[in-house]
C-alpha positions in Angstrom: 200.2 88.2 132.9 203.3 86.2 131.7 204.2 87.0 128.2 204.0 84.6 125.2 208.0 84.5 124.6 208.1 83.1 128.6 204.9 80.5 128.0 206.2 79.3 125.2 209.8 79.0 126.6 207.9 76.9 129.4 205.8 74.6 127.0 209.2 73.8 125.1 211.1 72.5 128.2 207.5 70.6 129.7 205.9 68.9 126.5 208.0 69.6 123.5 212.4 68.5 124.2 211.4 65.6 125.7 209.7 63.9 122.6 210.2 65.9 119.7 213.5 63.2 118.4 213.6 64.8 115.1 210.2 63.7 114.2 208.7 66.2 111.6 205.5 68.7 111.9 203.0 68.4 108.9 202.8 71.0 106.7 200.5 71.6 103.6 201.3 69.7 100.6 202.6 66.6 102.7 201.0 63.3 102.3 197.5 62.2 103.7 195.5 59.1 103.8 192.1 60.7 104.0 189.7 62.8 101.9 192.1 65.7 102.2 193.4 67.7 105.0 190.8 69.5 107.6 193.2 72.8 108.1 192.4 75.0 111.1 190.2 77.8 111.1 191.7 80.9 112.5 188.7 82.5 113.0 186.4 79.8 114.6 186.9 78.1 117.8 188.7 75.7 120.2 186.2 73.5 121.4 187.2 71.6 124.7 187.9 68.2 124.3 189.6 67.7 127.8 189.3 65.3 130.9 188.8 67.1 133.9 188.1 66.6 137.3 186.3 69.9 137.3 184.3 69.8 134.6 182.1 67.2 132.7 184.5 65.0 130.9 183.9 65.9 127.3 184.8 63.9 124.0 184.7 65.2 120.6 184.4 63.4 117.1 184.9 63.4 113.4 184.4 61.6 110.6 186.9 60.8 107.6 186.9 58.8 104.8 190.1 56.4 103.7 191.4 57.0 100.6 193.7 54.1 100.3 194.0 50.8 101.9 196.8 50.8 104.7 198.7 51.8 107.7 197.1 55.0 110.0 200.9 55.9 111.1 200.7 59.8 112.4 198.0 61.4 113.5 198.4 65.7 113.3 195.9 68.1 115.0 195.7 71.2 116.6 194.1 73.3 119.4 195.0 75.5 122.3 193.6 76.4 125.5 191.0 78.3 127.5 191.9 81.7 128.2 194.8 81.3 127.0 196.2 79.5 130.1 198.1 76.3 128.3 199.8 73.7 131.0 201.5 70.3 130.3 199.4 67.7 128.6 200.1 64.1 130.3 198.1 62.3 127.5 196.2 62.3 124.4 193.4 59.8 124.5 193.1 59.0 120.8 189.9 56.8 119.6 189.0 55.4 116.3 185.2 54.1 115.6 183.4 52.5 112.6 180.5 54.6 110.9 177.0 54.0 111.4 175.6 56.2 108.9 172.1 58.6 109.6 169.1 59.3 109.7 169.0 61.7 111.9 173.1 62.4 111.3 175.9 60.1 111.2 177.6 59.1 114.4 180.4 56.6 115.6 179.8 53.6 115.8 181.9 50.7 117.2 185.1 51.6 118.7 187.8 49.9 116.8 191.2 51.0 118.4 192.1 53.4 121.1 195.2 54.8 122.8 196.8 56.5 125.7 199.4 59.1 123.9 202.0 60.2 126.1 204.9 61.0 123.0 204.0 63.6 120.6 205.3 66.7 119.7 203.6 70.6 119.8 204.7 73.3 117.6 203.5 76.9 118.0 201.6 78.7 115.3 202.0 82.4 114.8 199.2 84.3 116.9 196.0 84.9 114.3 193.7 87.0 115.5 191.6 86.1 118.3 190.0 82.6 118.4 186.9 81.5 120.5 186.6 79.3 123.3 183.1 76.9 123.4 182.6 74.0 126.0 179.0 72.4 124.7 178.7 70.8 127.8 178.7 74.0 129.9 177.5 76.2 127.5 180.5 78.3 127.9 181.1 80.8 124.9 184.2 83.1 124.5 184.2 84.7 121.5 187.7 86.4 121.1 189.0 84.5 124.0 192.7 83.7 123.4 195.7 84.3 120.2 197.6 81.3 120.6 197.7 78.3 118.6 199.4 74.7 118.2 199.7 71.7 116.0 200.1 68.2 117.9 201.9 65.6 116.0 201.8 62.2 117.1 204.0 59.5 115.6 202.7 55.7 116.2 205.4 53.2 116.9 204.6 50.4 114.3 203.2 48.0 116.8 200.2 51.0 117.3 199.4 51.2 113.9 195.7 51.3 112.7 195.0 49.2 109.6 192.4 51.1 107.7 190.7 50.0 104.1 190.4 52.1 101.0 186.3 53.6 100.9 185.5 53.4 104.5 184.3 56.2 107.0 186.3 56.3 110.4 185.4 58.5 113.3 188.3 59.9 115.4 187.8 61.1 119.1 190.6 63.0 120.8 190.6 64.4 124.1 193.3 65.2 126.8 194.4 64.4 130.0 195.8 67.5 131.8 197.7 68.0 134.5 196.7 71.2 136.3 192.9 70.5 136.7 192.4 74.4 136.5 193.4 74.2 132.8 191.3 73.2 129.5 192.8 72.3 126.8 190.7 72.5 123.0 190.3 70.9 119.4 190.6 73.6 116.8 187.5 73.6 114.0 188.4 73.5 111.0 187.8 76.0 107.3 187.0 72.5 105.8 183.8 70.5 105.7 183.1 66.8 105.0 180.1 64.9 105.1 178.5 64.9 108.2 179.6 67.6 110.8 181.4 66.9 114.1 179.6 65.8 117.4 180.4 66.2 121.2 179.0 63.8 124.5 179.6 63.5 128.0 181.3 60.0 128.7 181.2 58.9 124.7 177.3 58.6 125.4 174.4 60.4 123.3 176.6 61.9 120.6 175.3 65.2 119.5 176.0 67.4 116.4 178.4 70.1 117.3 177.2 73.7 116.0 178.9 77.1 115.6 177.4 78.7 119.4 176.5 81.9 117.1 175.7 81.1 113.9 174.7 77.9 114.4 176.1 76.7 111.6 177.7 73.1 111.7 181.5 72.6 112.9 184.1 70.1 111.5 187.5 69.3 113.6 190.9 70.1 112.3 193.4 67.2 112.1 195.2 64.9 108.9 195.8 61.5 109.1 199.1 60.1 107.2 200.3 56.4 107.0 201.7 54.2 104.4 201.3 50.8 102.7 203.1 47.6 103.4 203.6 45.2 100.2 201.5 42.5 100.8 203.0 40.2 98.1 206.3 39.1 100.4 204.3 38.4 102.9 203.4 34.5 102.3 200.7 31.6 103.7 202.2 30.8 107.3 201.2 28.4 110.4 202.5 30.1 113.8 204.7 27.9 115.5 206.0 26.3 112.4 209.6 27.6 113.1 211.6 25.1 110.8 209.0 25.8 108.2 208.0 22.4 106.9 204.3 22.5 107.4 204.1 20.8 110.6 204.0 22.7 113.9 206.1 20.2 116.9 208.5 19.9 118.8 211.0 19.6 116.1 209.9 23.6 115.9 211.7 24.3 119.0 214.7 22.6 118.8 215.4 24.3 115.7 214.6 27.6 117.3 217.0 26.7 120.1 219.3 25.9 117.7 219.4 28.8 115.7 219.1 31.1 119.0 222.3 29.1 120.5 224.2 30.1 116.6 224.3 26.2 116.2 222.1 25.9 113.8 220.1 27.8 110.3 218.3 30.5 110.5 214.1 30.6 110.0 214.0 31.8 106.3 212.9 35.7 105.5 209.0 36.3 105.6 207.6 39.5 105.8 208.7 42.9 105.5 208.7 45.6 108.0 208.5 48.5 106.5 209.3 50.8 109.3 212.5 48.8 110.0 213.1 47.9 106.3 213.6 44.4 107.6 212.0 41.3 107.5 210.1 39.4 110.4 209.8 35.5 110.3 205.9 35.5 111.3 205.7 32.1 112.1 208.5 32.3 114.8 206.4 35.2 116.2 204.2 33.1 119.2 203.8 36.0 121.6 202.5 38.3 119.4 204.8 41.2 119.8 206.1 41.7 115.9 209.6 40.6 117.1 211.1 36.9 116.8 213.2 36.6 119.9 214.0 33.6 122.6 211.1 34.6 124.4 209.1 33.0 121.2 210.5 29.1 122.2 209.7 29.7 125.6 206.0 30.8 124.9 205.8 28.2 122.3 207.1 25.6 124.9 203.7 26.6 127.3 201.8 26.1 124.2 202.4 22.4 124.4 202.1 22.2 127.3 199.0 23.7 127.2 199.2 26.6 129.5 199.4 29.3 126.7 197.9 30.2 123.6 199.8 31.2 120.3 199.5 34.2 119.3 200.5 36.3 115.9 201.7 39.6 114.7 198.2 41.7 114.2 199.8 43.7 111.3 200.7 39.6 109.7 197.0 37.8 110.3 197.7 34.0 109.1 195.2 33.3 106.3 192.5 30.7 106.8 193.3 27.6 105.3 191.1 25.3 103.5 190.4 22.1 105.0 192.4 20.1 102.6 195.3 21.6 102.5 195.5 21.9 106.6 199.2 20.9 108.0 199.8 18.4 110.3 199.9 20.1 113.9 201.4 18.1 116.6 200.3 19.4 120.2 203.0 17.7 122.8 201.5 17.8 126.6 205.6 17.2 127.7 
């Protein structure tokens, strides 16, 4: 058998170098935007949350409630694998549902965003004592199966974020994409309980409360969600396309985008701020929807009026309705 220094020499040089960009672990006592941290239990079990062309494709799930209205920016968990036998992970597939409450239990309910994480970082835990492995949809059971441990630290660009609101119940479903198909990775339960317990399914189907294989006692998941707010008072009323900002969207808004992109004429004013650049974006220049005003805005705004493409809007910068009354003028030009 190879020995941990060697392993974890390996796991640095596959998953860790390449993404780790000075981006920091969690630790306790570090901010959270949830109910409070779900730490890992060192004595309970790794429960496989893995895609695999071996096994059933299983998906596991908890609940947490929002604390404070906001950005989901980081999302830290941890886990290991079966038998000890940890490879390269080529992706977390990271989910987040609505809440549809019980009877019988609570369970996810629509699925609100989800990812394909290939950037995120892994740092090694200290061995505890032996953990224990559990797949519910094999019925494998492991008690004292394998030492080795590992938080997983993923670090949303801003255009990933997940906008959650202050009193609500989210469900979050994590589950890897491996790269040997021999290997399994795990989510870690946790020491801490909230509301309802975790559940497991086959294919994100039939979601069934996950239970201690021994005790049978019900099993929570260990992870933290973090994030941050972004002042919604500079943010004002815009219409998209309105580029010179006088209330009317034409094609007097792309010469003046032109203009200002040739450094022959003003600049849109200042709208709304980006906290993870500390800079503002001018939302109604933004017509492509990629949180960036850039020349590639005209163009698309261009095809609007000619009607071969729609506008489209920064999702963390939502234009507000606006009443009937007050509607500007919009000007749709076929040529």
């Amino acid at each position: 058998m190879r020995n941990i220094a060697l392993k974890l020499s390996i796991l640095f040089i596959i998953c860790f170098l390449p993404v780790s960009l000075a981006l920091g672990d969690w630790d306790p006592g570090d901010g959270y935007k949830m109910h409070f941290p779900q730490m890992p239990d060192l004595n309970g079990w790794d429960v496989a949350a893995t895609w695999n062309v071996q096994l059933p494709p299983v998906g596991i799930a908890d609940d947490w409630l929002c604390t404070e209205t906001g950005w989901v920016k980081d999302i830290h968990f941890w886990g290991s694998w079966m038998h000890g036998n940890f490879d390269a992970i080529r992706s977390f597939v990271i989910e987040i549902y609505s809440d549809i409450p019980g009877p019988p239990f609570s369970r996810p309910g629509q699925l609100l965003w989800v990812q394909q994480i290939q950037e995120f970082t892994i740092r090694p835990y200290p061995s505890p004592p032996t953990e224990g492995w559990y797949n519910p949809a094999t019925g494998q059971i492991y008690p004292g199966d394998h030492a080795e441990y590992f938080q997983y630290n993923v670090f949303l660009p801003e255009s990933l974020w997940f906008h959650q609101t202050a009193g609500t119940i989210y469900w979050l479903s994590i589950y890897a994409m491996v790269v040997n198909p021999s290997t399994v990775w795990g989510w870690k339960t946790s020491l801490n309980h909230w509301n309802d317990f975790a559940l497991w399914s086959i294919q994100y189907s039939n979601w069934e409360p996950l239970f201690d294989p021994i005790m049978q006692t019900p099993l929570d998941m260990a992870f933290v969600i973090t994030g941050d707010t972004i002042p919604p008072h500079i943010c004002p009323p815009y219409l998209p396309g309105d580029i010179n900002g006088d209330h009317i969207r034409g094609g007097g808004d792309v010469t003046y985008g032109v203009r200002f992109f040739k450094l022959i004429g003003n600049r849109p004013p200042d709208s709304c701020y980006m906290d993870s650049t500390h800079s503002y974006l001018y939302v109604a220049g933004d017509v492509n929807g990629n949180c960036e005003f850039r020349a590639s805005d005209i163009t698309r705004l261009v095809a609007y009026f000619k009607l071969i493409a729609p506008l489209q809007y920064c999702h963390f910068f939502p234009p507000p309705p606006l009443r009937e009354e007050t509607q500007p003028r919009i000007i749709n030009q076929k040529d």
